[in-house]
NUMAR-52914 format. One record per residue (C-alpha): residue in one letter; x, y negated, z negated. Coordinates in pm, whole numbers, plus 32768, in hexadecimal, padded with zeros to 4 digits. Layout:
BEGIN
AXYZ...
This chain:
BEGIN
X800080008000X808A7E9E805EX809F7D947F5FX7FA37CCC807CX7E8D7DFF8090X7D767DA07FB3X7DB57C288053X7D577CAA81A5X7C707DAD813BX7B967C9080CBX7BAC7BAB81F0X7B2B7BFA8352X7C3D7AF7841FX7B4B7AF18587X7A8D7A0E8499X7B207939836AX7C60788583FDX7D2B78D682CFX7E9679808339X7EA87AF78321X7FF77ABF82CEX81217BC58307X81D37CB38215X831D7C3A8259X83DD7C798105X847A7B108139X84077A148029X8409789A8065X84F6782F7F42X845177787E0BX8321770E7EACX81D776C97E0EX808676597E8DX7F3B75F47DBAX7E00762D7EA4X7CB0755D7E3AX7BAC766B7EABX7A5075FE7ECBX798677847EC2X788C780A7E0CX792F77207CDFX7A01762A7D06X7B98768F7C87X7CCF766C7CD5X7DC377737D54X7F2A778E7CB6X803F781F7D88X819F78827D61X826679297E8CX82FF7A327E06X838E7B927EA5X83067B257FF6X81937AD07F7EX80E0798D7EE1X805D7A5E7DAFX7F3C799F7D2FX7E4579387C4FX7D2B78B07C01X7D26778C7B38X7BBF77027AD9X7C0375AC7A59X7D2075A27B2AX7EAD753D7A7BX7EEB74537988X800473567927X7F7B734A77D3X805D743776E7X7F1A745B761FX7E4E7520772AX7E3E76687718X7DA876D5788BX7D0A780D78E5X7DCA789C7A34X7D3179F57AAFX7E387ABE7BA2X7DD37AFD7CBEX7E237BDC7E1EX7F967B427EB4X7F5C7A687FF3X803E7A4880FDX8148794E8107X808F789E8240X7F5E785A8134X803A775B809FX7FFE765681DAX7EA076BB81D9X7D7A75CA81DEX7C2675DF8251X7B08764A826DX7AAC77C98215X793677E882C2X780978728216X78107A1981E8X79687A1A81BEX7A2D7A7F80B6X7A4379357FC8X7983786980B2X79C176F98050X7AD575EB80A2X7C20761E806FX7CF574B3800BX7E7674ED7FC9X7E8974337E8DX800274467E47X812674DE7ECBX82B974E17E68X838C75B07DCEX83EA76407CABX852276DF7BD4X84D7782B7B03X851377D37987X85C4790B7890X86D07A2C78F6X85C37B0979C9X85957AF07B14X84167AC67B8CX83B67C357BC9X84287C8C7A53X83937B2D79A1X823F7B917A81X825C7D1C7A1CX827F7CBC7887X81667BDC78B0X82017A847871X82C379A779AEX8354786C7945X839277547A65X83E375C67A90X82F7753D7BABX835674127C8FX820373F27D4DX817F72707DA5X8092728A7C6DX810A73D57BBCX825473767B06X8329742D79CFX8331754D7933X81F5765D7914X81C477DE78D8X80BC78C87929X808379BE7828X7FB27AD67837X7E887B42773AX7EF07C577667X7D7A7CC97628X7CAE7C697761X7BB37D5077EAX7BF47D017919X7D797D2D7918X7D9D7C227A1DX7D627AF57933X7EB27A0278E6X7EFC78A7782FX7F997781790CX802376B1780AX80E875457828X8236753D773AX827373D876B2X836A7310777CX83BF71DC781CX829A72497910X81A0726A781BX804F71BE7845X7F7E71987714X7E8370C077C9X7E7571B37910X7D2C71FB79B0X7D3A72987AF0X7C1471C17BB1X7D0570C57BCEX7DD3715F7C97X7D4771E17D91X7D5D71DE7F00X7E2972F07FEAX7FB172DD8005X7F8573338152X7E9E724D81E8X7E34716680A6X7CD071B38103X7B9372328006X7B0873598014X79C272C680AFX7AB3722081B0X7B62737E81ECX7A2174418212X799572EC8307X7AD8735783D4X7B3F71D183ABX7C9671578425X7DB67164832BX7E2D70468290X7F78709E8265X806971A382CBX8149727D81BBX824F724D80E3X8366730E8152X83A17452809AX850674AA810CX862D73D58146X863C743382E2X84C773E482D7X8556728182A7X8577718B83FBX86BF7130848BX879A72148355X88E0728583D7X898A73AF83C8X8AC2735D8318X8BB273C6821EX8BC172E680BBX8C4C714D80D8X8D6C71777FACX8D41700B7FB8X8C366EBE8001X8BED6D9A7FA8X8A8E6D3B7F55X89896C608018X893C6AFF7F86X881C6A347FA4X881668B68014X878067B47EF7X862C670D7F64X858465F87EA0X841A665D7ED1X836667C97EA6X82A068277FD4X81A2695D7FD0X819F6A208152X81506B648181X82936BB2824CX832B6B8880F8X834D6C4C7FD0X83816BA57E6DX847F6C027D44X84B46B757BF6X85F96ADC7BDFX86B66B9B7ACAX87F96AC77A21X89036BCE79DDX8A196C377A7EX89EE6CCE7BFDX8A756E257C31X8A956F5E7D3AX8A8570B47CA0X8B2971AF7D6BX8A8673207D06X8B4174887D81X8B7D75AF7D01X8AC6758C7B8CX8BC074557B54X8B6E72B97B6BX8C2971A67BB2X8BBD701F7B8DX8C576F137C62X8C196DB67C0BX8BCF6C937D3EX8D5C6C6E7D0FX8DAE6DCF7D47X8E226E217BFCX8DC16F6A7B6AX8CF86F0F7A32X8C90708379DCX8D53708E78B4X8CB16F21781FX8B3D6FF27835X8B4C715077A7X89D9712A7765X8998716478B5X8A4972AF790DX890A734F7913X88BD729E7A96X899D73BA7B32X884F74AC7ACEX8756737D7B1AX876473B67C73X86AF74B07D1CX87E9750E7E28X892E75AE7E1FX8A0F745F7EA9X895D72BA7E9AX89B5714D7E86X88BB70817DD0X88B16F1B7DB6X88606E867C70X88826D7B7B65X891C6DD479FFX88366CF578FAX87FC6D067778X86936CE27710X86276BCB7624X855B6C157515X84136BAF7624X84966CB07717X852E6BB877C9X86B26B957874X87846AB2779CX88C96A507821X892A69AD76E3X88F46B157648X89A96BB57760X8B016AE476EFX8B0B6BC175DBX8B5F6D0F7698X8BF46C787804X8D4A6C457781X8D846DA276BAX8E246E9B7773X8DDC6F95767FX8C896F4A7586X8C836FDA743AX8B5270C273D7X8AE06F80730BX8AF36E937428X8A546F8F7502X89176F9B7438X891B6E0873E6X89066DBB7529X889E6EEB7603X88846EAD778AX87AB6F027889X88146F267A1BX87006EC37ADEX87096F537C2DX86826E9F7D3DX871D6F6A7E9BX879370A37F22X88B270878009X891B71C48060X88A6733D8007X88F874A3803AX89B374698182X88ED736E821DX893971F2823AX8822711681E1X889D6FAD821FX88066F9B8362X869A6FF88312X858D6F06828CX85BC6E988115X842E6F1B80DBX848C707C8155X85BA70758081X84F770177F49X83F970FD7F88X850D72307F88X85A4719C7E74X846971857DA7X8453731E7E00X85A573647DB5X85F0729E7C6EX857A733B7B0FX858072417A20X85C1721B78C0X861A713977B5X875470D7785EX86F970EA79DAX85E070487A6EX854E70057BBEX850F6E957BFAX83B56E747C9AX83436D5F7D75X81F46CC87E10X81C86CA67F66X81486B6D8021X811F6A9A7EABX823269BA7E68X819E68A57DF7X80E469607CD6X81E96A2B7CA9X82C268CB7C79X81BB68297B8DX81CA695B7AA2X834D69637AABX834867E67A1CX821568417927X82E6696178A1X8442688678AAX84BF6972798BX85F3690E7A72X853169207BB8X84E669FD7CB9X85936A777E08X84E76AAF7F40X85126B86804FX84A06BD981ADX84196D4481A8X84D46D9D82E5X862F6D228289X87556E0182A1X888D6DEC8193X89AB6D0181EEX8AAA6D0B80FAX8A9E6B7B811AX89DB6A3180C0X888D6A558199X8755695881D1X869D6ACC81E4X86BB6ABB8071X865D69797FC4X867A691C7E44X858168257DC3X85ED67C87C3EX84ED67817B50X862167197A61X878D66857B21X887B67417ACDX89DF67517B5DX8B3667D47B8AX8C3466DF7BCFX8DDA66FA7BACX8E7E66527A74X8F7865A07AECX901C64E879CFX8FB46463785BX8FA4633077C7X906062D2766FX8F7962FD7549X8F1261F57443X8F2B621772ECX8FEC63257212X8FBA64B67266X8F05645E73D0X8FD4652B74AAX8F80645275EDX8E64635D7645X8DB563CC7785X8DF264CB78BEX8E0A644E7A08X8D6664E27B0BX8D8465347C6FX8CD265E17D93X8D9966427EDAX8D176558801AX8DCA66268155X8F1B667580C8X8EFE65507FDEX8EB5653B7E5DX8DA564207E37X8DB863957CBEX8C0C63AA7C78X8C32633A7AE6X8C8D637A79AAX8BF0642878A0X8C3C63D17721X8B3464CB7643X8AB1662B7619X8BBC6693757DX8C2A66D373F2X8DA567287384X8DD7686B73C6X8D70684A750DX8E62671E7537X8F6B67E974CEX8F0C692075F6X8EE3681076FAX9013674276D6X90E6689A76A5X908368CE77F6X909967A378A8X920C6771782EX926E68DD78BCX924668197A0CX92A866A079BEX934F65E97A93X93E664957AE8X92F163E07BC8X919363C97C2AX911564EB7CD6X8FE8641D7D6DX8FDA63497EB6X8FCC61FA7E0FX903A61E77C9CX8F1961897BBCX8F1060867AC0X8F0260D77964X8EB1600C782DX8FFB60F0774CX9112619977E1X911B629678CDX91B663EA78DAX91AC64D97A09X915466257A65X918766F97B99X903967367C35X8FF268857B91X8EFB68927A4CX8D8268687ADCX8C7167D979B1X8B1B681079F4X8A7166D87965X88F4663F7980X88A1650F79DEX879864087A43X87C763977BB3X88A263067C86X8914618B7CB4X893860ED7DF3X8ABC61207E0EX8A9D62877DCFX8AE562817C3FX8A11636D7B51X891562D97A79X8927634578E2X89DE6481793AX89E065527808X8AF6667C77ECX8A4467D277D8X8B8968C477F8X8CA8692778A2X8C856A0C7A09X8D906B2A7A23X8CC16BC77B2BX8CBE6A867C17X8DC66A247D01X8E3168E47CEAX8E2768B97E63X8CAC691A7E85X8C5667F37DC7X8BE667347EA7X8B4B65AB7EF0X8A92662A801BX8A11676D7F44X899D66757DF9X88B2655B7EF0X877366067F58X873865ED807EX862A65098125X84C0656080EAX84A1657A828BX8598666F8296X84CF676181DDX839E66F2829EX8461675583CFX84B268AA8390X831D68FB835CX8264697C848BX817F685D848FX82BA67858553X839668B185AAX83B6680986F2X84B267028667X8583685385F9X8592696986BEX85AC6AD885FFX84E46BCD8686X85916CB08794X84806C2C88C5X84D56ADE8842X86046B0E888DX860C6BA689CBX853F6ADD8A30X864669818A0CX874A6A718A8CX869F6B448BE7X85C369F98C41X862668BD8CC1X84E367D38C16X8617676C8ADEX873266CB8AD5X87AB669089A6X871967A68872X874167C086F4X8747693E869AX875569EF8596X87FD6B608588X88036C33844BX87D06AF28366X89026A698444X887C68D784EFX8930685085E2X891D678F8738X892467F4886FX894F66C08971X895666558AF3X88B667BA8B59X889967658CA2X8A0F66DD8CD6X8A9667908DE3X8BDF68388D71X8C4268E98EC6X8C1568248FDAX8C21692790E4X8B3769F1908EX8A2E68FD8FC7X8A5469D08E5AX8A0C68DC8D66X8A6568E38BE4X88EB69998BA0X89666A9F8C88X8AA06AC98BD7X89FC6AD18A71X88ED6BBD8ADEX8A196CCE8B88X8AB76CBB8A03X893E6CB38949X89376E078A32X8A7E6EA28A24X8AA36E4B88A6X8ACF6FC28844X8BDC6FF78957X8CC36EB888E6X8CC26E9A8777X8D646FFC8724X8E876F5F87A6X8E4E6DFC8701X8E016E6985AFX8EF76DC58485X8FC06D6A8597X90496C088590X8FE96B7386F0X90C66A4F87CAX8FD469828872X8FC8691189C6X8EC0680B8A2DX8E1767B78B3DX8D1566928AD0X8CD766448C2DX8CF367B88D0CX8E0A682C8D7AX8E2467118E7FX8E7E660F8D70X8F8E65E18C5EX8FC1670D8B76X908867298A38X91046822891CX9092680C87CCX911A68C186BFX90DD6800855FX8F5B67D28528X8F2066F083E5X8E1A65CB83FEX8CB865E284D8X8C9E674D8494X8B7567FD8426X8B8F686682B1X8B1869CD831CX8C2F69E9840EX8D546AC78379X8EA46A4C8395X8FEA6B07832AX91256A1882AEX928D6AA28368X93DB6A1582C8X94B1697783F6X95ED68E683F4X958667878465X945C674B83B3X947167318213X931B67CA81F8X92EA68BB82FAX91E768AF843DX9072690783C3X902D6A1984EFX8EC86A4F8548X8E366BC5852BX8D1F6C1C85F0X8CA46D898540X8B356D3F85ABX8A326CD38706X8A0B6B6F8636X8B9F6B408664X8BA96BCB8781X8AAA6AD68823X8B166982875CX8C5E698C87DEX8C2E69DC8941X8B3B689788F3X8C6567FD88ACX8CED683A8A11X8DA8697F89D3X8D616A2E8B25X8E3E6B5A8AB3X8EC26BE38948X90166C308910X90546CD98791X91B46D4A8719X92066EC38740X91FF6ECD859BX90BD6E868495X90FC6D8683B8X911D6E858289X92476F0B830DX92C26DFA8400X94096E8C8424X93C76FE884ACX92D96FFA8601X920670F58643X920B70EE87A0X936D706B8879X931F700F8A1BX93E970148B82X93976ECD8C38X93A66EF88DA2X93C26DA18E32X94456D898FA5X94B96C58906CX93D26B72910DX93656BE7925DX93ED6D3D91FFX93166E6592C4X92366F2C91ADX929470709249X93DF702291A9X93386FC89029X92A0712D9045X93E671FC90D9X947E71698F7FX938371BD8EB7X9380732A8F1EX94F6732F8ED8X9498729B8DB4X936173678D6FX943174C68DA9X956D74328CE9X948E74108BBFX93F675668BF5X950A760B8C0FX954D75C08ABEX940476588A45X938674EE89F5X9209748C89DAX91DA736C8AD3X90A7729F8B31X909771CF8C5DX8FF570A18C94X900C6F768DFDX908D6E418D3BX8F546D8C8DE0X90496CF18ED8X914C6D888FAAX920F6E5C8EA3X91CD6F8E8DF9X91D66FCD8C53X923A71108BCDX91E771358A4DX925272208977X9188728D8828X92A072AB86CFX929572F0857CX92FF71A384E0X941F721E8429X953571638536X95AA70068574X95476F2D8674X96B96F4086ABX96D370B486C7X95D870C18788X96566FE7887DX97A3707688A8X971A71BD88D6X961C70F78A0FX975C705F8A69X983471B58AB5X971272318B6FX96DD71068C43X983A71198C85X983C72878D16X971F72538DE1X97CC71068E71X98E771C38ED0X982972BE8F85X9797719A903DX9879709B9067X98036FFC91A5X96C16FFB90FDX96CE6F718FA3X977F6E0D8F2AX97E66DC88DD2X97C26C4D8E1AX96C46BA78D1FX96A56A568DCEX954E6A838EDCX961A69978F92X977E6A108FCBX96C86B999000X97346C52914FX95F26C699227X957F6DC4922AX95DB6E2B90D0X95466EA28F95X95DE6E428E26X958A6F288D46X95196E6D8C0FX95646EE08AA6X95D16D9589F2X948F6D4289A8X94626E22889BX94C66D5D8791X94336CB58653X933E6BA186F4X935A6BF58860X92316CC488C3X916E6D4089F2X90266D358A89X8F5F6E2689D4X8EA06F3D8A8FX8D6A6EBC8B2CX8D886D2A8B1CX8D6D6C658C33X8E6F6BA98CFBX8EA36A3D8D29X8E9D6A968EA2X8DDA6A268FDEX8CFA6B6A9016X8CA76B558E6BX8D746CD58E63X8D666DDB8D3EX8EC56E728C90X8E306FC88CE4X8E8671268C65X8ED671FB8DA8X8F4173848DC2X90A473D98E4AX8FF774628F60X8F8973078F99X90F372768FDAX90BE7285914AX90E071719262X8F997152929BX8F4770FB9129X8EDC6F9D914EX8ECC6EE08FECX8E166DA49045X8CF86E4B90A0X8CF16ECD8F0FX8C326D908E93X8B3F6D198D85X8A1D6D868E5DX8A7E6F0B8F05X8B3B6F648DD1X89B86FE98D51X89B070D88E52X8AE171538E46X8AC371A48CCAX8981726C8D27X8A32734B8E03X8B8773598D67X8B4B73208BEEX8C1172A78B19X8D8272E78BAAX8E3B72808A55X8D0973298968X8DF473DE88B9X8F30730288AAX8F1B72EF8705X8F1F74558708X906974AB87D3X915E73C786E9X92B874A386F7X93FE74AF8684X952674498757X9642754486C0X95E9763E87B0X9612755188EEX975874A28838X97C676158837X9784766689B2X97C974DA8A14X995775598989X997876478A96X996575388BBEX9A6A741C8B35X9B9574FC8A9EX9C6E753E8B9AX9CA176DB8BC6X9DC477538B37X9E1C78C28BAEX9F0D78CA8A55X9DAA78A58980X9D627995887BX9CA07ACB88B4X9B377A8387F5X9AE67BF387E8X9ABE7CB386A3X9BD97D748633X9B637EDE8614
């Protein structure tokens, strides 16, 4: 007999459209679902998948929150796993005619040392539920001396999930569709769709092994709260912001600096069992509780700078980490998907406690949501578009509206106290303005001795002998001087007109800050009709959506658009500006070939630093390199600081890791993208080195391509990966994929001594004059000094600043033929080609090698032979 007989055996399936299910032995892991069954009498059906079956019962007055109800659940036959997506309508004569709502569904984690089959066969199964209105801990037990032998208790443990006010009318409504069971039964449309149950249920997560490090996303200040229901609405919390990185059973918290704060919270080492998952990154805020419930950040001071709390401290002031995202889980990615779908797994997946707790939000109600934050004397409240994905970054997707001002600025000196035992008058403050550090005020109270005595400890470990802000401030005592280091958090009452704080009071020092995120730009709000421009109602003034944005880009009716990519604004201008004369491709047509081939370019852009070349005005006017981008950039835009030799601080190189890089700087003229051969984490060691085939003006092609088969073979011969690309011009690139463990120098040399044998095999063919000018016509030089720290190539795929608007193209080796014809590889055929070719270079991250091998067989062709030599064979 299968466990799904007496189901079946009851139901004739040509009539009721309930599933008839399959004996499959495969269970769906931890899954639960509570069916609202209107029959004969109205119940509710309990389920737990277990063994390969829902194995159910009937539960009268259906579950309760309320620790203090004892319900009545009667077992009943298992139903098919299928039966858990069930709803509907079972028609009259059938077996438990009636409709059918799917109250709640989620999963759940046995409870005790038995697996299921053995809690179930002893007649008591303990479980923690994570449903959308089941939560906590429960246990069916079964009745020792019913009659009917089928008859169990479903009973609600006390815990953070307990409701002693719960009654189940209120809420009702399907998970599935959010309809009644009137509305069900009237066959009405849904009103919503599901909460996803899985984490690959989720839209847009990404396969992808665990980020050992990120940064977290920011929201922009506003000065007014705004209700939309695009939006969803948070409580502000005022603590300290950390990551927690779960694996294995073990936890690890990263404050917004990157410091590991795990050992400063040992309160909290319960989170690695909190989540429902073997591996997650949750994004959260650390707080301790008032004695209203509410964060206190005065509180908070008491525990932030202890790197190991006593018992006592721990139980003074206990803390709480209020989890607000989930960023990554059990091998999937889930930056990219919408911030409601990640909420809605996280909700699932977290089982909270005393010390863990999911932060809830409203959707659509910021304004009342705002009001009740200043009635309660709350901080404020964040907002955030529903459909946002994470940026580990300041966005306008997330907005902070403060019901209280609060901020962090830098400390960058201390004024000379008055009167006996005052250990120094005031702290001056500072907020960074570009690269800049703005003096915004100073702030003389909110502190008593002791705290004196920790602050100016600190602020002497980095003193120094002048000013660290832009223009010294005037003070009323004498001044003393601190490196830019030790961030306060302080509250105050507005700002003046020259950008000073009004009554700021201290509040406490920030360890977790940096002092180069505090920032002017970050402490204004921004205007009210900013806000008011990122709402539907005037979307037009911003464009976000993905047909918006097509739309400016594949259509001519624009010239100059505002968009707005992943949170990311910027300004895209002069659309219809022709850029290449000859052939009437204008700037749109250029930004549209990059908003298309995005996912082909940026695997070889990413944390590369990129040299510039502009064209402002096509390819027909001036162009120019740029290398050093500092003032009129975007705030979003990520920039990575080199040391050079003639500049005291460094050049600021741009990054472009995303599409919203990608297309501001070809905005800015770029036509093609040239990044160095190394990332900027390792900038000395490239992970890639290139052959630059770059013949004489007026030089036949047919000889480029003879020299890159010697070339081509050469390399071969050696047992080397190579991938070959047309430079986009006349010349041909040959790249070859490395594990960055060698020098830009080694790898040159080694370039070098192959270039070299191949030029002496074709010495009629090949020129070893740099200078275009001074070349022999009908030569080739063989290019190799390029790679070197700040002199890159056009990366795979870009266009060229050339008449016919051509593509650096992957080609095969059979490709290097006479016939092979370059120019005709351009920003509107290279679409076609990649449907019938694919992606030539798909694989290029995969095939990184190790030149030893090659050195080793390289050997063979530049020592002379020497009969004399050694015998390498093995002595017997």
């Amino acid at each position: 007999m299968t466990k799904l007989e007496e189901y079946r055996r009851k139901r004739h399936f040509d009539k009721t459209p309930e599933p008839a299910g399959e004996d499959s032995g495969l269970a769906m892991e931890n899954v639960f679902v509570v069916q609202k069954h209107a029959a004969r009498r109205l119940h509710y059906d309990f389920r737990l998948a277990i063994g390969g079956t829902l194995v159910s019962w009937a539960v009268p007055k259906g579950p309760s929150q309320n620790a203090a109800d004892k319900r009545l659940a009667v077992q009943t036959e298992d139903h098919p796993l299928e039966y858990g997506g069930f709803e509907g309508k079972i028609p009259e004569g059938s077996y438990g005619a009636g409709t059918v709502m799917l109250w709640d569904r989620g999963t759940f984690q046995l409870e005790g040392d038995a697996n299921a089959a053995k809690q179930l066969a002893r007649g008591e199964i303990k479980f923690s539920l994570n449903g959308e209105k089941l939560r906590g801990s429960f246990a069916l037990v079964k009745l020792k001396n019913s009659e009917k032998g089928n008859e169990w208790l479903m009973i609600k443990h006390k815990d953070v999930a307990e409701d002693a006010s719960w009654d189940i009318e209120a809420h009702d409504g399907s998970v599935l569709t959010g309809l009644t069971l009137d509305e069900i039964a009237a066959e009405a449309q849904p009103k919503r769709g599901p909460i996803p149950l899985n984490v690959s249920d989720i839209e847009d997560a990404r396969k992808s092994a665990m980020p050992s490090r990120l940064l977290p996303m920011l929201a922009t200040l506003t000065d007014e709260a705004f209700s939309d229901p695009n939006w969803l609405f948070e409580i502000k919390w005022d603590g300290v912001r950390a990551l927690a990185w779960i694996e294995d059973g073990k936890y690890k918290l990263r404050a917004r600096s990157g410091n590991d704060i795990t050992p400063q919270y040992p309160e909290l080492a319960g989170l690695a069992k909190a989540v429902i998952g073997r591996e997650a990154i949750l994004d959260g805020e650390i707080v301790a509780l008032d004695e209203k419930g509410y964060s206190s950040f005065e509180r908070l001071q008491d525990r932030m700078h202890v790197r190991n709390p006593t018992a006592n401290l721990i139980a003074k002031t206990p803390v709480v980490y209020q989890v607000f995202d989930l960023l990554y889980c059990d091998g999937y990615d889930l930056r990219g998907a919408p911030l409601l779908q990640r909420k809605q797994l996280l909700q699932r997946f977290l089982m909270g406690s005393q010390a863990m707790r999911y932060c809830d939000h409203i959707v659509g109600q910021g304004k009342e949501l705002f009001e009740l934050a200043k009635e309660k004397g709350l901080e404020g409240i964040v907002a955030k578009r529903s459909d946002s994905r994470y940026v580990s970054e300041r966005s306008s997707n997330w907005l902070k509206v403060k019901a209280t001002k609060t901020l962090d600025c830098v400390i960058g000196g201390w004024t000379a106290g008055r009167g006996t035992g005052v250990l120094f008058g005031a702290l001056l403050l500072g907020l960074y303005e570009g690269k800049k550090l703005h003096f915004v005020g100073h702030v003389g109270t909110g502190w008593n001795g002791e705290m004196q005595k920790e602050i100016l400890a600190q602020l002497q470990e980095h003193k120094a002998a002048a000013s660290p802000f832009d223009k010294v401030p005037v003070t009323n005592e004498k001044a003393s001087w601190t490196s830019p280091y030790v961030v306060a958090r302080v509250r105050y009452g507005g700002w003046t007109d020259e950008q000073r704080l009004r009554h700021p009071v201290f509040m406490g020092l920030r360890e977790d800050v940096k002092a180069q995120d505090c920032r002017l730009e970050a402490a204004v709000p921004v205007a009210k009709s900013a806000v008011v421009a990122r709402a539907p109602a005037v979307v037009g003034k911003i464009l976000g959506t993905k047909a918006e944005i097509e739309g400016a880009l594949f259509k001519k009716n624009l010239d100059n658009a505002t968009v707005q990519i992943d949170g990311k604004t910027f300004r895209l201008s002069n659309l219809n500006k022709v850029y290449f004369p000859e052939t009437g491709y204008t700037k749109r047509d250029l930004l549209a070939y990059y908003y298309q081939m995005a996912d082909y370019v940026l695997p070889y852009l990413k944390d590369r630093p990129l040299v510039l070349r502009r064209y402002p005005d096509g390819i027909a006017g001036q162009s120019f390199f740029q290398k050093d981008l500092r003032e009129g950039m975007p705030d979003w835009l990520k920039t990575v600081t080199i040391d050079s030799e003639t500049k005291v601080q460094g050049i600021h190189y741009a990054i472009a890791n995303d599409l919203a890089s990608l297309l501001f700087l070809t905005g800015l003229g770029c036509i093609d993208h040239n990044p160095w051969s190394s990332r900027y984490e390792d900038i000395e060691h490239p992970d890639y080195f290139f052959f630059d085939l770059d013949p004489s003006d007026g030089t036949d092609f047919s000889v480029v391509v003879k020299i890159a088969k010697a070339l081509y073979d050469k390399l071969r011969e050696l047992k080397l990966e190579v991938f070959l690309k047309t430079s986009g011009a006349t010349g041909i690139h040959m790249y070859l994929p490395v594990e960055p463990v060698y020098t830009y120098a080694q790898l040159r040399t080694f370039a070098e001594i192959v270039a070299r044998i191949v030029t002496t095999q074709n010495a009629n063919l090949v020129t070893n004059e740099r200078s275009v000018a001074k070349r022999p016509a009908g030569r080739v030089l063989i290019d190799v000094h390029q790679n070197a720290e700040g002199r890159p190539l056009a990366a795979p795929y870009v266009v060229r600043a050339f008449p016919k608007a051509p593509v650096s193209t992957p080609i095969l080796a059979a490709e290097l033929r006479t016939s092979l014809q370059p120019e005709k590889l351009n920003i509107k055929t290279v679409f076609t080609r990649l449907k019938e070719k694919g992606d030539l270079w798909g694989d290029f991250w995969k095939r990184r090698q190790r030149l030893e091998p090659a050195i080793e067989l390289l050997s063979s062709h530049i020592q002379p032979e020497n009969t004399n030599k050694p015998s390498k064979r093995k002595s017997g």
